[in-house]
C-alpha positions in Angstrom: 7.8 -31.8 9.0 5.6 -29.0 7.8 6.0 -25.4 9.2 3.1 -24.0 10.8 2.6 -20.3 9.1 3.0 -18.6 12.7 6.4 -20.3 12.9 7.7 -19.1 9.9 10.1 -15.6 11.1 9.9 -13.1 8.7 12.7 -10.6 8.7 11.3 -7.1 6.7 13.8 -4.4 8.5 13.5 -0.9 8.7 14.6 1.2 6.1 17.1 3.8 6.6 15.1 6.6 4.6 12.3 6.3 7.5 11.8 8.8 9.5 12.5 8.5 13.0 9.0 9.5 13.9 7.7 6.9 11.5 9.3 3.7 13.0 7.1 3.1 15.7 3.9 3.0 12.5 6.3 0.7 10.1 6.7 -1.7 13.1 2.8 -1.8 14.2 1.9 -2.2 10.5 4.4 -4.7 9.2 3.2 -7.1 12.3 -0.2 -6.5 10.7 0.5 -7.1 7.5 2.8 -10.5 8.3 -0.2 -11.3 10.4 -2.7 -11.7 8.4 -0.1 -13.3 5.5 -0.2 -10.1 3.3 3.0 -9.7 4.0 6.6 -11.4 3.8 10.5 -11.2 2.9 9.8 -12.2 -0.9 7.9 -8.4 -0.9 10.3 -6.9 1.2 11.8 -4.2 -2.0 8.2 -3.0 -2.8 7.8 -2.3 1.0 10.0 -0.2 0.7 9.0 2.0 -2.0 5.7 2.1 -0.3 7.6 3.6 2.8 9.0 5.6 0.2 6.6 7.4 -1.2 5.1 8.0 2.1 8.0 9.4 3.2 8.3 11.3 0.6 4.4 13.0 1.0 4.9 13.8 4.0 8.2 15.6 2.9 6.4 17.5 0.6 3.5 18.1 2.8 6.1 19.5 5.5 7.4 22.0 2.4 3.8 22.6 1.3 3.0 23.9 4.7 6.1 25.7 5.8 6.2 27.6 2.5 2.9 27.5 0.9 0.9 26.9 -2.3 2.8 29.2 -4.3 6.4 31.0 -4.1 7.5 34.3 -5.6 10.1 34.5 -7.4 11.4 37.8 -8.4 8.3 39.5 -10.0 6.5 36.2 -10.6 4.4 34.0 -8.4 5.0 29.8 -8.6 3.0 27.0 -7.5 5.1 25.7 -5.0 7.3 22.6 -6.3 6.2 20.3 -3.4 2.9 20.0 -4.9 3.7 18.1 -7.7 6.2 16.1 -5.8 3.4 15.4 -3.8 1.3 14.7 -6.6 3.1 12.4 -8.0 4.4 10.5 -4.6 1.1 10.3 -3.5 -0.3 8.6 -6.6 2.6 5.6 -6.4 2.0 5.9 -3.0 -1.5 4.0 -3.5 -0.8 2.3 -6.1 1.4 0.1 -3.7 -1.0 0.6 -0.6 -3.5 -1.2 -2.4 -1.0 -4.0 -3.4 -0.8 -4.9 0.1 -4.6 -4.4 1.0 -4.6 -1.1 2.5 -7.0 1.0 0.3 -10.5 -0.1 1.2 -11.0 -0.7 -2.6 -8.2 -3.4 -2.3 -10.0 -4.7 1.4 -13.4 -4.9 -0.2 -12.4 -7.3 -3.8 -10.3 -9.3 -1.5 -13.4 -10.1 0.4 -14.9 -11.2 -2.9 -12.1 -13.4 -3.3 -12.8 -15.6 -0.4 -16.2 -15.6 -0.5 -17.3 -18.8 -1.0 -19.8 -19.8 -4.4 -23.1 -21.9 -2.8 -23.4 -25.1 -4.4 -26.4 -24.7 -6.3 -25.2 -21.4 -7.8 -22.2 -23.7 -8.9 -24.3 -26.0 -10.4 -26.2 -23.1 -12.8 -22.8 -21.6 -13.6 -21.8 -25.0 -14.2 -24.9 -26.0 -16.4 -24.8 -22.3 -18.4 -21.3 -23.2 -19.8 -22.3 -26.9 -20.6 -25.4 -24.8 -22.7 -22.4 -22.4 -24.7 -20.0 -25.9 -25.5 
């Protein structure tokens, strides 16, 4: 007997690292993303590191704000660590957001995707590689 896809449990848990404040966002998005099938146990580790890196920008933003762009130290003024933490969080940050669909970048060529090719358009792509053969 074949599983219908809504019958299929997927089990994706919280990760300890999350904020507190944060569950209540990782619960309402992982139901969207298991939803719409973007989403399931077999990408449960790069999930994570999504959650990760989030957690860690807003970490650095938290820093950022409480201490500011730049620290002095002694007689000599620093940029403020955080912002290269968050530079750098933020930037894996998206490159896994957009593995999952949720840069509108990622959104927009997955519509491409399923867009479906009209039938006399097949036949002229179909008939242009017959011409290069």
């Amino acid at each position: 007997m074949k599983k219908n896809i809504k019958d299929i449990k997927v089990n994706i848990p919280i990760p300890d690292f999350l904020p507190e404040d944060k569950r209540e966002e990782f619960i309402t998005l992982t139901e969207e993303l298991i939803a719409r099938n973007l989403l399931n146990e077999l990408d449960r580790q790069a999930y994570n590191l999504l959650w990760f890196y989030y957690s860690m920008c807003l970490e650095a933003m938290g820093k950022i704000k409480e201490l500011g762009l730049v620290q002095k130290d002694r007689h000599i003024v620093r940029k403020n660590p955080a912002i290269q933490i968050l530079r750098d969080a933020s930037s894996q940050f998206f490159k896994f957001a957009s593995q999952f669909g949720l840069m509108p970048a990622s959104r927009r060529n997955s519509l491409f995707l399923d867009l479906e090719i009209p039938s006399d358009y097949r036949r002229k792509l179909h008939f242009l590689n017959e011409e290069n053969d």
